[in-house]
mmCIF file of the N, C-alpha and C atoms, coordinates in Angstrom:
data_MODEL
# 
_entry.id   MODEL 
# 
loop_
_atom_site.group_PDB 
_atom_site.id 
_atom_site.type_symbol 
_atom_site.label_atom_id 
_atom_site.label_alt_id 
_atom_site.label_comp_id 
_atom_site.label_asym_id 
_atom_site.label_entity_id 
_atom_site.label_seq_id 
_atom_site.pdbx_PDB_ins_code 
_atom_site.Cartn_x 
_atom_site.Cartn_y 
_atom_site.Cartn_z 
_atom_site.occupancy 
_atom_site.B_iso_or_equiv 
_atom_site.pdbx_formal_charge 
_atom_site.auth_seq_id 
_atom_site.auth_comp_id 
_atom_site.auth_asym_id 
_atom_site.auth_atom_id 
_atom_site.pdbx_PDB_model_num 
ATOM 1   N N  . UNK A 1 1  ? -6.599  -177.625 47.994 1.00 0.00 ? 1  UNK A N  1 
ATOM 2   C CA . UNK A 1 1  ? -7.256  -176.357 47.713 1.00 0.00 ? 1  UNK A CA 1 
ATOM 3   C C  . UNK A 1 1  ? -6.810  -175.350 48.774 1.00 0.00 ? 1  UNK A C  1 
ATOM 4   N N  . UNK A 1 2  ? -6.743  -174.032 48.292 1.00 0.00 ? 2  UNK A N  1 
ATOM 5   C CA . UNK A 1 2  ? -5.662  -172.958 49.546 1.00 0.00 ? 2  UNK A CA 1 
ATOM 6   C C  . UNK A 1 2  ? -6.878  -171.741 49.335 1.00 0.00 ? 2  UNK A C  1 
ATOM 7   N N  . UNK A 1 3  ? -7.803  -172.097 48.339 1.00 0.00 ? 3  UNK A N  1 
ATOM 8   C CA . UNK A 1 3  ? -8.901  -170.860 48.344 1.00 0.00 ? 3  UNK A CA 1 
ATOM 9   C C  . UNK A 1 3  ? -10.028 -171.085 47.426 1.00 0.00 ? 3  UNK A C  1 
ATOM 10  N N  . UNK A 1 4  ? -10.955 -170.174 47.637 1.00 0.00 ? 4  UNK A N  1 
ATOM 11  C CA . UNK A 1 4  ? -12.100 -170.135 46.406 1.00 0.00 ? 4  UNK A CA 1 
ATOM 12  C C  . UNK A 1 4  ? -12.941 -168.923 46.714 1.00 0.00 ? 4  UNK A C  1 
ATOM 13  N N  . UNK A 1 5  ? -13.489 -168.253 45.565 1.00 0.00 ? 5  UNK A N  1 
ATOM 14  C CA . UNK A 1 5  ? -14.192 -167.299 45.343 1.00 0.00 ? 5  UNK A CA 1 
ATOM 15  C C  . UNK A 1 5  ? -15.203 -167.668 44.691 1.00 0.00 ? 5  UNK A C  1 
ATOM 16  N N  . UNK A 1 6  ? -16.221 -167.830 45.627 1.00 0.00 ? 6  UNK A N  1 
ATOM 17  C CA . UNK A 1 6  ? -17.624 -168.495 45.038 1.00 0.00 ? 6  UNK A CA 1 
ATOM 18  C C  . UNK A 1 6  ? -18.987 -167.331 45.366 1.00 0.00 ? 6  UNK A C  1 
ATOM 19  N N  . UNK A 1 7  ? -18.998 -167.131 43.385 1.00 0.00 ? 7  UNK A N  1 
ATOM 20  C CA . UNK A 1 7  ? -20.193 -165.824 43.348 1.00 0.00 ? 7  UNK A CA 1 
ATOM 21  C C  . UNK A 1 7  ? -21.024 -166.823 42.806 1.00 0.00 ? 7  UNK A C  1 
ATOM 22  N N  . UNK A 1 8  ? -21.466 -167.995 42.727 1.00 0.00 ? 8  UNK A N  1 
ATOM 23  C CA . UNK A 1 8  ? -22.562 -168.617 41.738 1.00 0.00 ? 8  UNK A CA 1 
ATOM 24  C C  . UNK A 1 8  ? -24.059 -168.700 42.271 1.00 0.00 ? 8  UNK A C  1 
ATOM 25  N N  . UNK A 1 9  ? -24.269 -167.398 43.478 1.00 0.00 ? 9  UNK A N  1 
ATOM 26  C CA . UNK A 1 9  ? -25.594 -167.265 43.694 1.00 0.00 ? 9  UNK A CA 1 
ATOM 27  C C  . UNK A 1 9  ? -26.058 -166.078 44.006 1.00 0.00 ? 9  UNK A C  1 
ATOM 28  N N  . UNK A 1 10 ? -24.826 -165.258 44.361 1.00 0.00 ? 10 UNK A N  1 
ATOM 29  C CA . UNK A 1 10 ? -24.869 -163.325 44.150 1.00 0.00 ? 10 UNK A CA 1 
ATOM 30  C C  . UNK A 1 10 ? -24.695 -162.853 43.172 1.00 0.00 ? 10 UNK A C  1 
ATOM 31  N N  . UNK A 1 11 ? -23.893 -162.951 41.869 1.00 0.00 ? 11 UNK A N  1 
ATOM 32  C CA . UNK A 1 11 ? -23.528 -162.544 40.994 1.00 0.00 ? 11 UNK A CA 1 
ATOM 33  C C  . UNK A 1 11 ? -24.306 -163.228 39.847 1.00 0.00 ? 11 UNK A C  1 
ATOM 34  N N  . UNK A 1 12 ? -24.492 -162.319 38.874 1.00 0.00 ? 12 UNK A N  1 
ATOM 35  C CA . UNK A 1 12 ? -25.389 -162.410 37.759 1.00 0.00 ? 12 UNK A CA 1 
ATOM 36  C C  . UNK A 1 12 ? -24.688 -163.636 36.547 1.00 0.00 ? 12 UNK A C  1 
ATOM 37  N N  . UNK A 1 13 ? -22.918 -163.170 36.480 1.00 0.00 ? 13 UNK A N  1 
ATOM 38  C CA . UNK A 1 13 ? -22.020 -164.147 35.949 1.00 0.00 ? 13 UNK A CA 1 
ATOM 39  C C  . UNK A 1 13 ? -21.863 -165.755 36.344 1.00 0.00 ? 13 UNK A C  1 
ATOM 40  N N  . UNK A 1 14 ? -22.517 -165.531 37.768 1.00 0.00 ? 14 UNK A N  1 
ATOM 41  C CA . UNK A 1 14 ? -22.353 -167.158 38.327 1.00 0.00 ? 14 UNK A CA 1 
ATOM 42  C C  . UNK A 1 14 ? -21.212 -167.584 38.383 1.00 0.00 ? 14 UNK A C  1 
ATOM 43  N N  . UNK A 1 15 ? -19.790 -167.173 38.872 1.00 0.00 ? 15 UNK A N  1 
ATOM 44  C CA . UNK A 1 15 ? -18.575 -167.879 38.634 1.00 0.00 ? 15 UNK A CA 1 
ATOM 45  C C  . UNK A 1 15 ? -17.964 -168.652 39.865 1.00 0.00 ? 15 UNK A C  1 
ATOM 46  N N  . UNK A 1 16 ? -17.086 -169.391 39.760 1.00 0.00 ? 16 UNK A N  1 
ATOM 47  C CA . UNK A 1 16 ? -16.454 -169.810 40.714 1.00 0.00 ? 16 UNK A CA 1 
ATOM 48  C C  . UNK A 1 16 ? -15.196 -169.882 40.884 1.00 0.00 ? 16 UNK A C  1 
ATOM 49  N N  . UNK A 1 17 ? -14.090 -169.627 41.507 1.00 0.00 ? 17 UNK A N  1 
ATOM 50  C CA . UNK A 1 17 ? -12.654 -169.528 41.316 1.00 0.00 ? 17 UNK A CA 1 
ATOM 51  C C  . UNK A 1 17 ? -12.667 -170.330 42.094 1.00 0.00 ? 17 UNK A C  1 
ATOM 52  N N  . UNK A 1 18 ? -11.375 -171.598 42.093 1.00 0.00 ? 18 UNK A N  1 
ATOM 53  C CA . UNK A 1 18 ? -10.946 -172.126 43.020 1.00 0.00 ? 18 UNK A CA 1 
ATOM 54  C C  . UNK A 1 18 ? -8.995  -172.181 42.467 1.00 0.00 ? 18 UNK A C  1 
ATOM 55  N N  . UNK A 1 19 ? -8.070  -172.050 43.714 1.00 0.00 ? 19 UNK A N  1 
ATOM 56  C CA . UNK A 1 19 ? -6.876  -172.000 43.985 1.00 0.00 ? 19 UNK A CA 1 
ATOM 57  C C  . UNK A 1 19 ? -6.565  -173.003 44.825 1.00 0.00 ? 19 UNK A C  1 
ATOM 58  N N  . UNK A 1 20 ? -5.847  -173.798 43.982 1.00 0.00 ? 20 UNK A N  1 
ATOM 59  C CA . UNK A 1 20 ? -4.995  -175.077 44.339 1.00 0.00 ? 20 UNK A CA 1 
ATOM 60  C C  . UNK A 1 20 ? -3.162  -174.804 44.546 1.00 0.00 ? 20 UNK A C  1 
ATOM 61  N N  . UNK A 1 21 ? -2.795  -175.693 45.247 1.00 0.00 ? 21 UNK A N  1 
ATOM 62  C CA . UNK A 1 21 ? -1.146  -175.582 45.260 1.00 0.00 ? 21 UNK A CA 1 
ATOM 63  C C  . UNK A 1 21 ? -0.722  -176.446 45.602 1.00 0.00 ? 21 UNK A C  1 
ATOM 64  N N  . UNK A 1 22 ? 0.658   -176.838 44.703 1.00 0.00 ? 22 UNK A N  1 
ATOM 65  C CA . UNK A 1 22 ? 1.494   -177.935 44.838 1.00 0.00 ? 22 UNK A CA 1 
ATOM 66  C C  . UNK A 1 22 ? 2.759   -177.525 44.721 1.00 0.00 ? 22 UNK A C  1 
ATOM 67  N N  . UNK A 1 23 ? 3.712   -177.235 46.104 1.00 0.00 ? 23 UNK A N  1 
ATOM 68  C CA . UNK A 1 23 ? 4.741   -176.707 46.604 1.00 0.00 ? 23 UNK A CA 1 
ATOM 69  C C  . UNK A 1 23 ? 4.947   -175.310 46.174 1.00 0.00 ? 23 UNK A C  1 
ATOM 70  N N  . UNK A 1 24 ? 5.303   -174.523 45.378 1.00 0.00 ? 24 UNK A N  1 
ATOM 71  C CA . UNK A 1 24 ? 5.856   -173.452 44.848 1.00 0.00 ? 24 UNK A CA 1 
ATOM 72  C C  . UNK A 1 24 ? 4.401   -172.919 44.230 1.00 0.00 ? 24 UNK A C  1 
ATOM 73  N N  . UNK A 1 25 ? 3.965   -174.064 43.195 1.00 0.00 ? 25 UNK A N  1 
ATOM 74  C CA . UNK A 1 25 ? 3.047   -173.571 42.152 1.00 0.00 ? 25 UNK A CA 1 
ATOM 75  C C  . UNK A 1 25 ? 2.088   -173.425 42.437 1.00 0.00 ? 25 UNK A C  1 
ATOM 76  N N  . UNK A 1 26 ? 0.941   -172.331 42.347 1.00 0.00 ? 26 UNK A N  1 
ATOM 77  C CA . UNK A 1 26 ? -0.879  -171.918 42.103 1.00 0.00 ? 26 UNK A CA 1 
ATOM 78  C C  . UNK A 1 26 ? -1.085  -172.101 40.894 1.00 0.00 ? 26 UNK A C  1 
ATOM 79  N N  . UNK A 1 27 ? -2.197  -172.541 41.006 1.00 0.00 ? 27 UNK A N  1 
ATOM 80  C CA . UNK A 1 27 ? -3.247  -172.964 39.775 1.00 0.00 ? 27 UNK A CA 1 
ATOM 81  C C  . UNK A 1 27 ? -4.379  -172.549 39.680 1.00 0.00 ? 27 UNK A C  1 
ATOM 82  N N  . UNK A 1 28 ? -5.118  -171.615 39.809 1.00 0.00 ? 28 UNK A N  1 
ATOM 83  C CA . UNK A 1 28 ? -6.405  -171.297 39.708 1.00 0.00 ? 28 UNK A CA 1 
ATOM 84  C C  . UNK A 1 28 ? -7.599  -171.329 38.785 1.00 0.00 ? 28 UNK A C  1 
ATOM 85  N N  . UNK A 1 29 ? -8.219  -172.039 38.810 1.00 0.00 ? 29 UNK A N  1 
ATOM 86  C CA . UNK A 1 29 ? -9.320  -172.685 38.315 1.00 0.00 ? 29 UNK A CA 1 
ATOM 87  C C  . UNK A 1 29 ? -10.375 -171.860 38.221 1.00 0.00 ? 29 UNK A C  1 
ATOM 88  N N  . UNK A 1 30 ? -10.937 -171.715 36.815 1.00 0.00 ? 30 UNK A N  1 
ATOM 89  C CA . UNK A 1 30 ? -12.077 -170.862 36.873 1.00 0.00 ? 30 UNK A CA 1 
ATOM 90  C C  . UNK A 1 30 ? -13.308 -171.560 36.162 1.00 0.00 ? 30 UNK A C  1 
ATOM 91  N N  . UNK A 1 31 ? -14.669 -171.245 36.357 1.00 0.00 ? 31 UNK A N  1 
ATOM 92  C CA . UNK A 1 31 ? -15.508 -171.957 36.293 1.00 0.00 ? 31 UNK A CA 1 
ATOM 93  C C  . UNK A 1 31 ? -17.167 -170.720 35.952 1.00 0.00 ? 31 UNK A C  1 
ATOM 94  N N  . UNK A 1 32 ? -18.104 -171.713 35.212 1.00 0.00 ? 32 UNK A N  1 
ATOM 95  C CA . UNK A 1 32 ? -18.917 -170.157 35.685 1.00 0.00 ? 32 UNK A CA 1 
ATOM 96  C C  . UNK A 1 32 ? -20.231 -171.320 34.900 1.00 0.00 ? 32 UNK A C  1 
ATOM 97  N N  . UNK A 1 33 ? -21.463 -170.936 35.250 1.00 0.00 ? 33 UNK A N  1 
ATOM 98  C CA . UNK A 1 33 ? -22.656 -171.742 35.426 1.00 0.00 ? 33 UNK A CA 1 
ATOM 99  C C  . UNK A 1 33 ? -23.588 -170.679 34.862 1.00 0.00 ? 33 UNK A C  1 
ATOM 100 N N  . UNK A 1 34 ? -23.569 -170.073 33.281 1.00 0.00 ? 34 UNK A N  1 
ATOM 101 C CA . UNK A 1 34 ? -24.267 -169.478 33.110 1.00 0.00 ? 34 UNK A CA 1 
ATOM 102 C C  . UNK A 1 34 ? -24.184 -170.504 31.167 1.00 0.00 ? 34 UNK A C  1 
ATOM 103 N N  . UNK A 1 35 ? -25.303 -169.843 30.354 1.00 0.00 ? 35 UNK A N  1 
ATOM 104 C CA . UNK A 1 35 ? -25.766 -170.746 29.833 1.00 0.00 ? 35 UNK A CA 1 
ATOM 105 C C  . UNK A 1 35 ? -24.777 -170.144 28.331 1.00 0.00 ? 35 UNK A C  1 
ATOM 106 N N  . UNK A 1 36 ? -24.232 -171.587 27.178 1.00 0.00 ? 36 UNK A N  1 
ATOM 107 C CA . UNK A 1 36 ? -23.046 -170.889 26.191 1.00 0.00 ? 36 UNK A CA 1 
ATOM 108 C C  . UNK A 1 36 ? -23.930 -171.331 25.222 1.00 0.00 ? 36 UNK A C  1 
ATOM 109 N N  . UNK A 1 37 ? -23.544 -170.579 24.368 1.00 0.00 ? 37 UNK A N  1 
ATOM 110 C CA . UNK A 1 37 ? -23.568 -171.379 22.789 1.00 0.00 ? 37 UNK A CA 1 
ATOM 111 C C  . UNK A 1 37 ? -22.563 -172.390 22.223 1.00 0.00 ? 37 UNK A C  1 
ATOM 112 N N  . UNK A 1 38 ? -22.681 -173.122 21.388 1.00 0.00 ? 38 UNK A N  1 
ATOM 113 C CA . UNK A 1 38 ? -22.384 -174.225 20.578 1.00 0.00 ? 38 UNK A CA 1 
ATOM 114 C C  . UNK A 1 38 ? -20.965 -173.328 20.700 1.00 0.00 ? 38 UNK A C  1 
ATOM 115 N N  . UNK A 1 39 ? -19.483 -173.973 20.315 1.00 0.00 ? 39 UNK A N  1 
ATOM 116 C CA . UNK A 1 39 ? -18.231 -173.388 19.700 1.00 0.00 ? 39 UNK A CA 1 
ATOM 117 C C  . UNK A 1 39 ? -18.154 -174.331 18.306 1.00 0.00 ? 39 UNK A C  1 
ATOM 118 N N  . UNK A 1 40 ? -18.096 -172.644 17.433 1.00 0.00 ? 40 UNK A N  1 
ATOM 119 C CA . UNK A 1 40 ? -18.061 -173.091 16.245 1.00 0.00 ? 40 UNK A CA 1 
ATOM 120 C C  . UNK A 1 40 ? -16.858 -173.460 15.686 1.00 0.00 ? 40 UNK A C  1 
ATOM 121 N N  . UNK A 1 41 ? -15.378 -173.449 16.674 1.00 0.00 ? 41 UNK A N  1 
ATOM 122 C CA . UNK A 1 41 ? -14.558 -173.657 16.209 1.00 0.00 ? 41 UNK A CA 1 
ATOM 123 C C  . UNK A 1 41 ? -13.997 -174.942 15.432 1.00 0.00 ? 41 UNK A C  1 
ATOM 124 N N  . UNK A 1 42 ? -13.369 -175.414 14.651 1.00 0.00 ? 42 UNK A N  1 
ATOM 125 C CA . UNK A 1 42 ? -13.188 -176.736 14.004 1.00 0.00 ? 42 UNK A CA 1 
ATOM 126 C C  . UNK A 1 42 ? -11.753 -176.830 13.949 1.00 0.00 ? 42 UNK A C  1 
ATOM 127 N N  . UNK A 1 43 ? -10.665 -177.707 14.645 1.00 0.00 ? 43 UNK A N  1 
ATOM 128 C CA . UNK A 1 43 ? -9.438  -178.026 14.208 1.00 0.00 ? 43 UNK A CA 1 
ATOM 129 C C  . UNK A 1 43 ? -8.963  -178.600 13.211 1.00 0.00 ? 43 UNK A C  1 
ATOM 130 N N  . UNK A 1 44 ? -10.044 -178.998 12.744 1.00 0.00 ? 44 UNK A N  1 
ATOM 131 C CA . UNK A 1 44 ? -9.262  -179.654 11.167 1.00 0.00 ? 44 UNK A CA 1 
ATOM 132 C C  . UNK A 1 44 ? -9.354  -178.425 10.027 1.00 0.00 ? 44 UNK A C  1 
ATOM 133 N N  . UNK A 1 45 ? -10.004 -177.212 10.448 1.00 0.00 ? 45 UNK A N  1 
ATOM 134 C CA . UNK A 1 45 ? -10.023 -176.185 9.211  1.00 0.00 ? 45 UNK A CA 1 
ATOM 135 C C  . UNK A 1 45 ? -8.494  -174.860 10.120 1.00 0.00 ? 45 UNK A C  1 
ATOM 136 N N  . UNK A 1 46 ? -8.110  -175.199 11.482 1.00 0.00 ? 46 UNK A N  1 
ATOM 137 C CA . UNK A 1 46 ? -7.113  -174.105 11.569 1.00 0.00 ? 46 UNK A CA 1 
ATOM 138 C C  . UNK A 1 46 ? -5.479  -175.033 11.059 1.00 0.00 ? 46 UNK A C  1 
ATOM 139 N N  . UNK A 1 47 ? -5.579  -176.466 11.692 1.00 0.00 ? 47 UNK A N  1 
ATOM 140 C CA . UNK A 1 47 ? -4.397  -177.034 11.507 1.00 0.00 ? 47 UNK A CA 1 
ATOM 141 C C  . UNK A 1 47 ? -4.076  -176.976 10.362 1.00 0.00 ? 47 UNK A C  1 
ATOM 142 N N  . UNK A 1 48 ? -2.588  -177.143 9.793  1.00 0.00 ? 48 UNK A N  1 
ATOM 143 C CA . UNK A 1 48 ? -1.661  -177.486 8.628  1.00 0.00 ? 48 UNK A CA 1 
ATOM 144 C C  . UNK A 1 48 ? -2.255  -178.994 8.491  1.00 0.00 ? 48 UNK A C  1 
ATOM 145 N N  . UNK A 1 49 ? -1.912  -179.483 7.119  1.00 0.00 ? 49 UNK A N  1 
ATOM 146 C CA . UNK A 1 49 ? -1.860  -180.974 7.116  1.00 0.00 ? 49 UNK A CA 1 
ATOM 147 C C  . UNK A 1 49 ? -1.115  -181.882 7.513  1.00 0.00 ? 49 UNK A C  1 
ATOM 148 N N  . UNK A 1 50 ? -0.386  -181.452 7.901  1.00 0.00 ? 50 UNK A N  1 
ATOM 149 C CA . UNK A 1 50 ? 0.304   -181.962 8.903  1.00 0.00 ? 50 UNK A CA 1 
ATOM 150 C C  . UNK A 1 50 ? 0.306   -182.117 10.495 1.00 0.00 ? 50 UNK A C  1 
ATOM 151 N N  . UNK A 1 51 ? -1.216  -181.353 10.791 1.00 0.00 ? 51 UNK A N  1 
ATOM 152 C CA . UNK A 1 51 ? -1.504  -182.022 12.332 1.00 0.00 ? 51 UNK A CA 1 
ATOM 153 C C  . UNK A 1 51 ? -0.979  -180.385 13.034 1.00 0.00 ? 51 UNK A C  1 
ATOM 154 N N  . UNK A 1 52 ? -0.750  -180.805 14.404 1.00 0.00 ? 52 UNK A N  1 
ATOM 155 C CA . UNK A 1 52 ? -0.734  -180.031 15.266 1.00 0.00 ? 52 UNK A CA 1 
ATOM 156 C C  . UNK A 1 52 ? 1.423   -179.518 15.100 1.00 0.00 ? 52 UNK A C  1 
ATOM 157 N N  . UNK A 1 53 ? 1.687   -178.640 15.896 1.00 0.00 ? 53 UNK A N  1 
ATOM 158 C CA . UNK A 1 53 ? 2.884   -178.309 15.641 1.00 0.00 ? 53 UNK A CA 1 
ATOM 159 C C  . UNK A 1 53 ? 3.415   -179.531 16.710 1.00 0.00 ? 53 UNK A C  1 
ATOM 160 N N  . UNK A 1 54 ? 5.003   -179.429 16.876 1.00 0.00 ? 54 UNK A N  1 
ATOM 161 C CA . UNK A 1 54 ? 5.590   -180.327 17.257 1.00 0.00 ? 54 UNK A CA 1 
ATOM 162 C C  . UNK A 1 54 ? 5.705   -180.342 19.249 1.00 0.00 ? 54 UNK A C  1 
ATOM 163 N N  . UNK A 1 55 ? 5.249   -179.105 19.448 1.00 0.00 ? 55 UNK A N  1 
ATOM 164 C CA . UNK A 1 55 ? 4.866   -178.886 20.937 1.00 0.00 ? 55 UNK A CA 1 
ATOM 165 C C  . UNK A 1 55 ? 3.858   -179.356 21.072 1.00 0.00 ? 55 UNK A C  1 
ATOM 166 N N  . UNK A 1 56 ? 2.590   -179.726 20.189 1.00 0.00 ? 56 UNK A N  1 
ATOM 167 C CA . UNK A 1 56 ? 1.218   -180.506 20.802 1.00 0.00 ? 56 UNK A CA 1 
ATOM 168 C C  . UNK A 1 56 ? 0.323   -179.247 20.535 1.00 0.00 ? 56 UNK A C  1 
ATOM 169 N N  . UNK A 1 57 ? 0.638   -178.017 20.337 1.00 0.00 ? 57 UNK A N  1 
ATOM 170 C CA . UNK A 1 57 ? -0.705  -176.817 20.863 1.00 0.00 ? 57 UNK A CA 1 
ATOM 171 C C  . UNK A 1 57 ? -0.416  -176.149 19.169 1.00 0.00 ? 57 UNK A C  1 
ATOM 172 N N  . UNK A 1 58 ? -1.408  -175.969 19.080 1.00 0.00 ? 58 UNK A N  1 
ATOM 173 C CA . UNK A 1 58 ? -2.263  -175.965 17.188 1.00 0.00 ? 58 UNK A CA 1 
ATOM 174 C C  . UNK A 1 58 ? -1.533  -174.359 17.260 1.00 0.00 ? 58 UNK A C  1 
ATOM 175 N N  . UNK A 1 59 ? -0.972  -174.745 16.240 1.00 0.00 ? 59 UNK A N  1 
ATOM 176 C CA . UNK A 1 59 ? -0.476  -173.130 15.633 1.00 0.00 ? 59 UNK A CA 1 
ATOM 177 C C  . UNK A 1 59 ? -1.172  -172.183 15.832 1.00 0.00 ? 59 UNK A C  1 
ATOM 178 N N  . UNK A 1 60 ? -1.127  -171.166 15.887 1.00 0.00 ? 60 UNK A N  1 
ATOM 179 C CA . UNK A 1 60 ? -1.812  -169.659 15.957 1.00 0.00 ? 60 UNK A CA 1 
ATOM 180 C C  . UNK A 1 60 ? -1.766  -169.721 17.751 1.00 0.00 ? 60 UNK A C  1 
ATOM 181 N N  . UNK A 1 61 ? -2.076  -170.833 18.136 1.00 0.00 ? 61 UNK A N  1 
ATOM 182 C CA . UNK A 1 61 ? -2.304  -170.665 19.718 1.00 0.00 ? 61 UNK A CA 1 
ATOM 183 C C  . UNK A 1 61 ? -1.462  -169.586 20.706 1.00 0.00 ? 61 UNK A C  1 
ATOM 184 N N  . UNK A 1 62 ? -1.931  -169.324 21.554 1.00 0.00 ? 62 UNK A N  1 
ATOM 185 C CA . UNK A 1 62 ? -0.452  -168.586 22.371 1.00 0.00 ? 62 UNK A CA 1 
ATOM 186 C C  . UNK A 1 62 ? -1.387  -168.990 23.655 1.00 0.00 ? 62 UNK A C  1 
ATOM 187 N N  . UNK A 1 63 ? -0.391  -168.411 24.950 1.00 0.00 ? 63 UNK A N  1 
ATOM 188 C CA . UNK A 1 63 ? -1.109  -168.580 26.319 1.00 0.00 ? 63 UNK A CA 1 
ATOM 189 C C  . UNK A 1 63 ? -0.041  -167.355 26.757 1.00 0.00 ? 63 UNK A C  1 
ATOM 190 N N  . UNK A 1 64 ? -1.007  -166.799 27.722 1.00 0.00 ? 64 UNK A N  1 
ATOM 191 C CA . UNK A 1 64 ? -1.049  -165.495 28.671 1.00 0.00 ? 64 UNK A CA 1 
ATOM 192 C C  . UNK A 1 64 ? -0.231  -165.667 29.576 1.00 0.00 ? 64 UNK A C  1 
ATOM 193 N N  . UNK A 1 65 ? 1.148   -165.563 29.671 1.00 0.00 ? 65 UNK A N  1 
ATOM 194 C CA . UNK A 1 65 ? 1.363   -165.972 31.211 1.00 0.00 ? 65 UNK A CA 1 
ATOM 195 C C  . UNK A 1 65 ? 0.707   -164.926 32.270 1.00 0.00 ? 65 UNK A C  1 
ATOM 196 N N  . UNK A 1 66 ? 0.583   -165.157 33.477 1.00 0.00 ? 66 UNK A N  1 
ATOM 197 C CA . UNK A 1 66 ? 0.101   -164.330 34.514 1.00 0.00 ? 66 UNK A CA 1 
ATOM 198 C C  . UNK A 1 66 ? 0.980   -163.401 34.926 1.00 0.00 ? 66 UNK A C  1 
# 
């Protein structure tokens, strides 16, 4: 661990960041202690019948790089 930003008793959001590193790479971890609802999401109603795509991550997906 190389850091953390811990609001989970000033802040109304309750969050916690923590920053890890392994040589080159950061990873920052986010976290938060406030109360969710159920996720209504279901993978068997977004996937093809054929399952997930051939990378492993369910079609439509994308990720943010930083």
């Amino acid at each position: 661990m190389v850091g953390r930003l811990d609001r989970r008793h000033d802040d109304e959001r309750a969050f916690l960041i923590t920053y890890f590193r392994a040589g080159s790479t950061v990873i920052e971890v986010f976290g938060f202690d406030v109360d969710t609802a159920q996720n209504p999401w279901q993978p068997a109603l977004i996937c093809s019948a054929s399952g997930p795509s051939a990378s492993g991550a369910v079609r439509g997906s994308s990720v943010t790089p930083m």
